[in-house]
C-alpha positions in Angstrom: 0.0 0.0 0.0 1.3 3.3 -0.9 0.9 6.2 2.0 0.2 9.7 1.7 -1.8 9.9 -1.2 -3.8 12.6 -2.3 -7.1 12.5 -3.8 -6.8 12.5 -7.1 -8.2 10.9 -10.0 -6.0 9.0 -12.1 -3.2 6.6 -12.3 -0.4 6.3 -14.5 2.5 3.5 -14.8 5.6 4.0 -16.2 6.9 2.0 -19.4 9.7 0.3 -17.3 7.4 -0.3 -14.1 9.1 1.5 -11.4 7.4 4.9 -11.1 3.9 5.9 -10.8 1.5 9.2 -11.4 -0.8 10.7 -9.2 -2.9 13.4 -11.0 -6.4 15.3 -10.9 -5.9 18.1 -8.5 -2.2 17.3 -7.3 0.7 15.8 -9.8 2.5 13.0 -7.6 5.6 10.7 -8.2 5.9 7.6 -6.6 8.1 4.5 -6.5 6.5 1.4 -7.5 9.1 -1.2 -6.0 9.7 0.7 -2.5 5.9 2.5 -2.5 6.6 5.4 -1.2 6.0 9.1 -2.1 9.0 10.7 -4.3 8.1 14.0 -4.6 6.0 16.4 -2.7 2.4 16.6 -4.0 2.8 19.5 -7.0 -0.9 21.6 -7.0 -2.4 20.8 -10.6 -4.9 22.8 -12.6 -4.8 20.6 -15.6 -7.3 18.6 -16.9 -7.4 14.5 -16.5 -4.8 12.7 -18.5 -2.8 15.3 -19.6 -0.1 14.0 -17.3 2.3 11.6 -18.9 5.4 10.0 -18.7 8.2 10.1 -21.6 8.7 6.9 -23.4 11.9 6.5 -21.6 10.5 7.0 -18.4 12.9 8.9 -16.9 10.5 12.4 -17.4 7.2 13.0 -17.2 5.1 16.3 -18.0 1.3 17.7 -17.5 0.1 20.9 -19.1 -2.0 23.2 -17.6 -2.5 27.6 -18.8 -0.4 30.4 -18.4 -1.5 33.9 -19.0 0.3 36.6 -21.4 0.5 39.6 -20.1 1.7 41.5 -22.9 -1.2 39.9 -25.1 -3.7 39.3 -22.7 -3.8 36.0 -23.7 -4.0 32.6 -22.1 -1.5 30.0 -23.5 -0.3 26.4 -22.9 2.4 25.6 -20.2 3.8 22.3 -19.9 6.1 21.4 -16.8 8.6 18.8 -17.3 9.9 16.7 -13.9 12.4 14.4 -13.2 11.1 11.1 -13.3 14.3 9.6 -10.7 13.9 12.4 -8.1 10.6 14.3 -9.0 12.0 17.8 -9.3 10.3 20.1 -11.8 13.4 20.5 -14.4 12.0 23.1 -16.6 8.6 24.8 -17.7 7.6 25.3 -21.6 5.4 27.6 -22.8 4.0 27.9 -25.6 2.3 31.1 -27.6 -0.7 32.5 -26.8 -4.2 31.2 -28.5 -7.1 33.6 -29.0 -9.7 31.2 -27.8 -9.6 27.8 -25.6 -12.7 26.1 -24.4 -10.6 24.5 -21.4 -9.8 21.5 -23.1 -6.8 20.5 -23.4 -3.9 17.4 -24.7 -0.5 16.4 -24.1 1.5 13.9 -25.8 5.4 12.8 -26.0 6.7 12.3 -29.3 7.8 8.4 -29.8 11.5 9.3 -29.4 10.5 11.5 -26.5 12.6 14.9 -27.7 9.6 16.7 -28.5 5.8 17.3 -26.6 2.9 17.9 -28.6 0.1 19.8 -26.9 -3.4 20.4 -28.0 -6.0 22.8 -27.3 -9.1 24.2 -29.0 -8.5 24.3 -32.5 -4.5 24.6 -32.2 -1.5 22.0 -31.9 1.8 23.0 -30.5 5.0 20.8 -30.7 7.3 21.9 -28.3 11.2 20.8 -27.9 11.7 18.9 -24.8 14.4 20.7 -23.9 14.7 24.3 -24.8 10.7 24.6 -24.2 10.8 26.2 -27.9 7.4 26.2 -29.8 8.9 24.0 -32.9 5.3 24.1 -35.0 2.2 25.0 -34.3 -0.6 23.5 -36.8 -4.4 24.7 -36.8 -7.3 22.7 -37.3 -10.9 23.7 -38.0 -13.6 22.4 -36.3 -16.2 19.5 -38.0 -18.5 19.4 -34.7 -19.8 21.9 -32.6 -17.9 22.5 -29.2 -19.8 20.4 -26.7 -20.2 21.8 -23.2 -18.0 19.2 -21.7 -15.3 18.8 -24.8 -12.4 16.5 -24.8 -9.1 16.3 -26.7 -6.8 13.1 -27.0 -3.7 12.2 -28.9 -3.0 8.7 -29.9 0.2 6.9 -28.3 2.0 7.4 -31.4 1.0 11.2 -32.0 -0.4 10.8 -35.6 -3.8 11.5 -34.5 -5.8 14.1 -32.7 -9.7 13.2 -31.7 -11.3 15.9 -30.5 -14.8 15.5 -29.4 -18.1 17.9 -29.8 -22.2 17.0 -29.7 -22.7 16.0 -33.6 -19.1 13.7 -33.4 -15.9 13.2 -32.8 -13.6 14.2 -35.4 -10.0 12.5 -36.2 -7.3 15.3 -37.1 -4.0 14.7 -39.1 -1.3 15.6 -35.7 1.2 17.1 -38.6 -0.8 18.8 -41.2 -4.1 19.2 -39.0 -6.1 17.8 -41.9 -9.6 16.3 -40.8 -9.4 12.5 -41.6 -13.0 11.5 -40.7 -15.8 12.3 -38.0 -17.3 9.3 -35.8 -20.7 9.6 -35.2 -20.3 9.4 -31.1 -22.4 12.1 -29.4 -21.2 14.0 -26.3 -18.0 12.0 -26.6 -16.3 13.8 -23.4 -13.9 10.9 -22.4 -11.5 9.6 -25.3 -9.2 6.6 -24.4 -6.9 5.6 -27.2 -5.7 1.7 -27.2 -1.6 1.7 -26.7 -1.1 0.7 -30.1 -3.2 3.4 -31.5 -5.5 1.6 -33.3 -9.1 1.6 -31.6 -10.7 4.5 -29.5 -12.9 4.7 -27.0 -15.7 7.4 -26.4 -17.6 8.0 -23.1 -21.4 8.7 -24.9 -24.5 9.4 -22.7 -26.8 10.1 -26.0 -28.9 6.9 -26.3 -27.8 5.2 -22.9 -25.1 5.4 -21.0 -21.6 3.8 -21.7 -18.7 3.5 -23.5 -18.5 3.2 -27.9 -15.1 1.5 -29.4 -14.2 2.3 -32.6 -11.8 1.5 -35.4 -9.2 4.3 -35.8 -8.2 3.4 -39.6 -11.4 3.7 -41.1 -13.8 5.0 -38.1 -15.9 1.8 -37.8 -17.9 1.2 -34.8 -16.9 -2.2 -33.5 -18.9 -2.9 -30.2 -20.2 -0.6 -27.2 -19.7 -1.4 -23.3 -23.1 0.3 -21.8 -23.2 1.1 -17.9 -23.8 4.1 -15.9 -20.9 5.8 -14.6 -18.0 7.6 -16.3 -15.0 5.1 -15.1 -12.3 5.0 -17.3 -11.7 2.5 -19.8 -8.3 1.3 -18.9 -6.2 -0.8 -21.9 -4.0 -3.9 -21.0 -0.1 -2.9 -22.3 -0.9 -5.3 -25.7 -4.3 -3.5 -26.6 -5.8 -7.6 -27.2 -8.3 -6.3 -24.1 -9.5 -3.6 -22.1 -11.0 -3.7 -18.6 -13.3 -1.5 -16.5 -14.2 -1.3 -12.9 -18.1 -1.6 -12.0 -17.4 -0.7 -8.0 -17.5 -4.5 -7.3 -15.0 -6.3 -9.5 -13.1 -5.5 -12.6 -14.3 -6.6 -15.5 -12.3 -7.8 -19.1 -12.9 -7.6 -22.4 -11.8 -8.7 -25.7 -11.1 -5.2 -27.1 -12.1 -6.4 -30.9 -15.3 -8.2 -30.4 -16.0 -7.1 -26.8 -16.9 -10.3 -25.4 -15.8 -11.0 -22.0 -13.1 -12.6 -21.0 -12.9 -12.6 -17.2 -13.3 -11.4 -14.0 -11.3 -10.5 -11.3 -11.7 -9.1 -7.8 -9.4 -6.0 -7.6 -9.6 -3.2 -8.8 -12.9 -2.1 -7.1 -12.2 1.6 -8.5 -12.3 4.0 -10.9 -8.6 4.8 -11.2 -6.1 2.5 -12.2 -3.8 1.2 -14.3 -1.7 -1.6 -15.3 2.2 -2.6 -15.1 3.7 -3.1 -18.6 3.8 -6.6 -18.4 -0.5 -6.4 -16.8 0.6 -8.7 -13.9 -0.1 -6.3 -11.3 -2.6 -3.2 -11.1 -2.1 -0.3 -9.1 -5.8 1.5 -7.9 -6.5 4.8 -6.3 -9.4 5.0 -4.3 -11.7 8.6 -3.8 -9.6 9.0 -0.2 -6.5 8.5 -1.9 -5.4 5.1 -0.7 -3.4 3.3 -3.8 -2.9 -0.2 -3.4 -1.2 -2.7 -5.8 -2.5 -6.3 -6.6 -1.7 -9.1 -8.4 -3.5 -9.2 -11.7 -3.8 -12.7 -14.0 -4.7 -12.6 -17.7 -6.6 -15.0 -19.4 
């Protein structure tokens, strides 16, 4: 059992299994083999999972507004920590926008030198070290701005979704060229699948629960309905993709959605696998996370 937790309201794993994120209202690093608390709890205003770690695990980074002064405009920041010893090693920001919604994305680049942020119709890519703005790439909107919008990158950064209450439209990261709009309605949750290829949207138009679609050519492949907004949380191969009902966790064959098991732990919202899924680490709403063994079938 990890101590001192905040209450936040998401978990994140590191690639090589031996740190762990904290995030919602407070940005905390923690080490998975000696579970204890690395840094002291940061005070977040970003949005849920725009807290990541770098592919190499040895930074991680979560974006949240600054404001301009001199324009009177808000733009992105991006804080980069030290994944070993959890100091803040630099902030990034990047230029001004003229409008922003309050959603908002953050994604390494593959070989981890550059961050790509996203935010109302505008995507920055950032170096990771000087905190230069490197591009900035707009897109034009295909849906109108839901109340609740969301904004995701895929794992490999060559997709934007960003969600609205006609769709969910897919954006070209590089060019910012629409590929296609998904039919979801008031997709306000968007969980890519580690290997990019399947997304999942958070609808509450038609019943409750989550749709799973086909990133390549936008096909809906099955939908998981069930009150509640829980996340969907991927196993590290993307064959299946689990959810907690409060109870028991429950598993799914992320193609066809059939299930595939059951297991006891996690019981809540927030968690997240190891990279090789043989434990999961859970936060509950007080803040307590706990690690358990986890068997695939």
């Amino acid at each position: 059992m990890f101590t001192g937790a905040t209450p936040d309201y998401r978990v994140e794993v590191s690639r090589d299994g031996s740190r762990l994120l904290s995030f919602g209202s407070y940005v905390s690093l923690w080490d998975t083999r000696k579970t204890r608390l690395i840094n002291t709890p940061v005070i977040s205003t970003t949005r849920d999972y725009c807290v990541k770690f770098s592919p190499d695990s040895t930074k991680f980074a979560w974006v949240n507004e600054y404001w301009n002064e001199k324009q009177t405009q808000f733009g992105p920041q991006v804080s980069i920590g030290d994944a070993r010893a959890g100091q803040t090693m630099r902030i990034c920001r990047g230029a001004p926008y003229k409008a922003n919604d309050g959603a908002m994305a953050l994604q390494w680049s593959p070989n981890g030198r550059e961050i790509y942020v996203a935010s109302w119709d505008l995507i920055d890519r950032l170096d990771a070290q000087s905190g230069k703005t490197l591009a900035r790439v707009r897109f034009r909107h295909t849906v109108w701005p839901d109340a609740t919008p969301a904004l995701a990158f895929s794992p490999d950064v060559r997709v934007l979704a960003r969600s609205g209450e006609t769709g969910v439209s897919l954006f070209d990261v590089q060019t910012g060229k629409l590929l296609r709009t998904l039919a979801a309605q008031s997709g306000y949750i968007l969980f890519f699948s580690p290997d990019s290829t399947l997304l999942g949207i958070y609808e509450w138009t038609g019943g409750v629960g989550y749709q799973i679609y086909r990133v390549a050519d936008g096909k809906k492949l099955w939908k998981w309905m069930g009150a509640g907004a829980g996340p969907l949380v991927w196993m590290p191969d993307s064959r299946q993709v689990s959810r907690s009902n409060q109870k028991e966790c429950v598993v799914r064959d992320a193609q066809t959605g059939q299930e595939v098991g059951r297991r006891p732990f996690p019981r809540a919202d927030a968690f997240d696998f190891s990279p090789s899924g043989d434990f999961v680490y859970e936060i509950s709403k007080q803040g307590k996370i706990t690690a358990f063994p986890f068997t695939q079938k």
